[in-house]
Phi, psi and omega in degrees: 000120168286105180279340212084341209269149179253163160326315187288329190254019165280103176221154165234141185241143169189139206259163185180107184227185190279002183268332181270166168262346211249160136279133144240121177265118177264115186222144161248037201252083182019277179321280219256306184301306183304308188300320153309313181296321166324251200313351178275295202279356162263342189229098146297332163244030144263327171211169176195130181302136171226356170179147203231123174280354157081000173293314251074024183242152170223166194240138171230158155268144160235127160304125174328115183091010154266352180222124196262166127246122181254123190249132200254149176267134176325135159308155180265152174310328170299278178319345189265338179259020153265283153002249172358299189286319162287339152302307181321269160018285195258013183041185166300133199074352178112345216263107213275142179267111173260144173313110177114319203261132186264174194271341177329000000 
């Protein structure tokens, strides 16, 4: 969808604070608008889409414990050369690389 809007002013934002229960997201990030839109419509009375900015952004309300953040720590060089070496091995996807042949 063409906005007009640059990358930068593409944003998502969400408030929250302790006292209320509800979370709000506002995004203009595809990705996280299907999935929001997903969960308002299988579990409505934990989230609903309140408002489309005609931008492309939508706004959802979420009940407070429905929405996680996950912070992943960096890999160590042993693991990522742990990684590296089962990719080499088991090609992409688990898809065994034959002699000669490209994963292409």
């Amino acid at each position: 969808m063409r906005t007009g809007l640059t990358k930068k002013q593409k944003t998502t934002v969400i408030y929250f604070d302790e006292h209320s229960r509800i979370i709000e997201v506002q995004t203009h990030n595809t990705d996280l608008k299907k999935r929001l839109a997903a969960f308002a419509a299988k579990y409505p009375q934990c989230c609903r889409q309140t408002d489309d900015d005609e931008q492309g952004g939508l706004t959802f309300e979420i009940e407070k414990g429905r929405l996680s953040f996950r912070l992943t720590a960096p890999y160590s060089e042993e693991r990522r050369r742990a990684a590296s070496e089962r990719a080499q091995t088991n090609g992409i996807n688990g898809k065994v690389k034959k002699s000669g042949q490209s994963l292409r």
